[in-house]
C-alpha positions in Angstrom: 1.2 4.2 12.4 4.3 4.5 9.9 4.6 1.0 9.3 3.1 -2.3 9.4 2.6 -3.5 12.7 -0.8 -4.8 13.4 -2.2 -5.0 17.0 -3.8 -8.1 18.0 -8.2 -7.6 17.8 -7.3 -3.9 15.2 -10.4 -2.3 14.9 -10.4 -1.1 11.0 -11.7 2.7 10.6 -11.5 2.4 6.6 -13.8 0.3 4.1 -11.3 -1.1 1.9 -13.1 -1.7 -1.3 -11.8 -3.0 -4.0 -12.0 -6.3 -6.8 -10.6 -9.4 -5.3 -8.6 -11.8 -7.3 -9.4 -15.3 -6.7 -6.8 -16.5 -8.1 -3.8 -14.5 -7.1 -5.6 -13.6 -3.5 -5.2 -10.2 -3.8 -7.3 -7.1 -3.4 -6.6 -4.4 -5.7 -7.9 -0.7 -4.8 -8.3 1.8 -7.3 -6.8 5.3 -6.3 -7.6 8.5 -8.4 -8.2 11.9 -7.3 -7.2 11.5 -3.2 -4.7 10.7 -0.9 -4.1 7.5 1.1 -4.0 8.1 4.7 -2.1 6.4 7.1 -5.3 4.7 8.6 -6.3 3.4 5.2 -2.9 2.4 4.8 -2.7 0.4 8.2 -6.4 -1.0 7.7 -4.6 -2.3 4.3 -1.6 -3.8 6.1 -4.2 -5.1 8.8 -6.3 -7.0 6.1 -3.8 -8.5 4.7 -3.2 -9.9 8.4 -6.6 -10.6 9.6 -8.7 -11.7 6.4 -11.6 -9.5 7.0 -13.2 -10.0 3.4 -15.9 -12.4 3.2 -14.5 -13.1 -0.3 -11.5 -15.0 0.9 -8.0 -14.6 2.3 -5.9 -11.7 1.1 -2.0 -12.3 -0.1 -1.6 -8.9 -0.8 -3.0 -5.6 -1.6 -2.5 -3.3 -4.8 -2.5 0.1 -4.8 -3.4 0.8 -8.7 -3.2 4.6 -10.1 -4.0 6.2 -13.3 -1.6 8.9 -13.1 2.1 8.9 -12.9 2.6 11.3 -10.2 -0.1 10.3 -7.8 1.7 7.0 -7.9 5.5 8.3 -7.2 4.8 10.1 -4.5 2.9 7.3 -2.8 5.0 4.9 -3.7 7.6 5.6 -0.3 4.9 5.0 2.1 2.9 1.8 0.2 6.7 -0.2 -0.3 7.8 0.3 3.0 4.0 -1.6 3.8 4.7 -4.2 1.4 1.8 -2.6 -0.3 1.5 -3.0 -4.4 1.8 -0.3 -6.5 0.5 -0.5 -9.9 0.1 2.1 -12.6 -2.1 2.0 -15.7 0.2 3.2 -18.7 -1.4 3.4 -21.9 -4.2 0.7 -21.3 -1.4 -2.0 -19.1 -1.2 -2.4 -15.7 2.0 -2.5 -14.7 3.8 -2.5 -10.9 5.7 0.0 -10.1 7.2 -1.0 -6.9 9.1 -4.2 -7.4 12.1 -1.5 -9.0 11.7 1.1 -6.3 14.7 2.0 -4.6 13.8 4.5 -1.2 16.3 7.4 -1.0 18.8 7.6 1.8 17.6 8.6 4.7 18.9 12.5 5.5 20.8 11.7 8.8 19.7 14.5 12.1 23.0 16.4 13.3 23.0 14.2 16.3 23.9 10.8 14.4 26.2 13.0 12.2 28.2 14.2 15.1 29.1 10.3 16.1 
C-alpha cells in the first residue's frame, strides 16, 4: 500500500471525514495532533476513485495542517498520492505541495555496482 493503486470493489477501513467543496469537488481533511496511516491514505486515494460521499464526486483530497512540521514530513507520502497538502500560515491556507520537489532516491549497493 505505498502508492495509489486501487483494487476494483476496495473495501475502505477509514471514515474519511472532512468539508466538501461543492464547487471545487474536493474534500479537505483537517490533520492536527496524529499521523496519517497508509490505510487512511489509500481509503483517500480510493475515494477519490470510487465517489463514496453521498455529498457528490470527489476531484481531489486536501490534506490541511496547522503546523509546519506535521505538514513536511507528510508531505513525501501525500504528493506521491496526488494528495493536497495545505498548511494554515498566519490565518491563509496555503498548498504546500504544488513546489515540492522529493529527494533523490538513496540507490541500494546492488544498482550502484551496475
Amino acid at each position: 500500500m505505498d502508492a495509489g493503486f486501487v483494487r476494483r470493489g476496495h473495501s475502505f477501513e477509514t471514515s474519511l471525514r472532512g468539508l466538501y467543496d461543492e464547487r471545487t469537488r474536493t474534500l479537505a481533511i483537517a490533520v492536527h495532533g496524529r499521523e496519517l496511516s497508509d490505510v487512511e491514505l489509500q481509503d483517500a486515494v480510493a475515494a477519490r476513485a470510487l465517489h463514496p460521499l453521498a455529498e457528490g464526486p470527489i476531484d481531489n483530497i486536501a490534506y490541511v495542517f496547522v503546523e509546519p512540521e506535521p505538514a513536511a514530513s507528510h508531505l513525501p507520502r501525500l504528493w506521491l498520492r496526488d494528495l493536497e497538502v495545505r498548511l494554515i500560515d498566519r490565518g491563509q491556507e496555503r498548498r504546500i505541495d504544488e513546489s515540492f520537489v522529493p529527494l533523490p532516491i538513496d540507490k541500494p549497493d546492488w544498482v550502484r555496482k551496475r
